[in-house]
N, C-alpha and C positions, 0 to 999 in steps of 0.2 A: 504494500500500500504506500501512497504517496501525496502528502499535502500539497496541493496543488493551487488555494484561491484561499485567501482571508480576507475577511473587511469587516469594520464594525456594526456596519447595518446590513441588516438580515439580507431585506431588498437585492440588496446587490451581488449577495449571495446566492441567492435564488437567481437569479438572473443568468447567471453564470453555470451554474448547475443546470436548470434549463435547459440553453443551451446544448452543454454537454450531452447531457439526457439525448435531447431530440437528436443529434448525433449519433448517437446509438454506443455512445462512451461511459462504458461503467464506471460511475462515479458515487460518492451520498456526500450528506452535508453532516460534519461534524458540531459538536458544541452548540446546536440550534436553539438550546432551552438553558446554557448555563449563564446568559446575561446577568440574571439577577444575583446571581454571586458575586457581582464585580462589588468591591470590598474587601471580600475575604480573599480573592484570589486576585491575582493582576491584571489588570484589560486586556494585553494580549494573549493571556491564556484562557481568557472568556469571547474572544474573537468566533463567531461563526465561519468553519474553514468547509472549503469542497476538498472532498480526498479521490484520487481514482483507487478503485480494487487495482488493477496492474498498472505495473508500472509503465509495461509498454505502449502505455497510451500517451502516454506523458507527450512525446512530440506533437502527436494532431491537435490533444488538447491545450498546449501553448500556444499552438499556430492558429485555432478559432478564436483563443480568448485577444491574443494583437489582433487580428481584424477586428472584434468586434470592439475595443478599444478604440484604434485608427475609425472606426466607425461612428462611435460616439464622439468622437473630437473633431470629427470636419462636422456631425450635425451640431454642436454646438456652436463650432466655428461660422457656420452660416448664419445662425441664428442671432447673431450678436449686431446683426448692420441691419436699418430700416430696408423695406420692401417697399414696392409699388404695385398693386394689384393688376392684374392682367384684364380682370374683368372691366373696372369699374375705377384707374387709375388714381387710385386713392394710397393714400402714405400711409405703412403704419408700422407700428413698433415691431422693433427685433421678438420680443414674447408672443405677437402675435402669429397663431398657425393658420388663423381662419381673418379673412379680411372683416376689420369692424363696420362699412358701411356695408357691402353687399353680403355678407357671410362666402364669400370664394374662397374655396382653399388655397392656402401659401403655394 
């Protein structure tokens, strides 16, 4: 076995695992329920981790979790500059996914 994914919030854990999962990469989520320890024990040792069962998986699932990474950072990356609506050429904010005059998708 091999620890493969930590983070403090579950979310992203899950995410990741997912992922994995639907890949068809044997994996589980360790430490899911010991948050509420944190106190007694250290934050990183109460960290929600992904483990794979083999190890031989280890290479594909590095090489899903960088794209899905590079993935998340250009759509962030996009999202940071105002748009113009295709529909209805209206301005609107970077948070905006749905245009606020006509409702048109980004």
């Amino acid at each position: 076995m091999l620890r493969l994914f930590s983070h403090h919030d579950r979310f992203e854990v899950y995410r990741i695992f997912n992922m994995l999962d639907d890949a068809g990469i044997p994996c589980f989520v360790k430490n899911e329920l010991i948050q509420g320890a944190i106190g007694d024990i250290p934050p990183q040792d109460s960290e929600p981790e992904v483990w794979l069962h083999d190890v031989q998986w280890e290479d594909k699932a590095k090489q899903l979790i960088s794209e899905f990474n590079r993935e998340q950072q250009s759509m962030q990356s996009e999202n940071k500059s105002p748009w113009i609506c295709v529909n209805c050429d209206e301005n609107n904010e970077p948070s905006f996914n749905v245009c606020w005059m006509c409702q048109a998708s980004r």
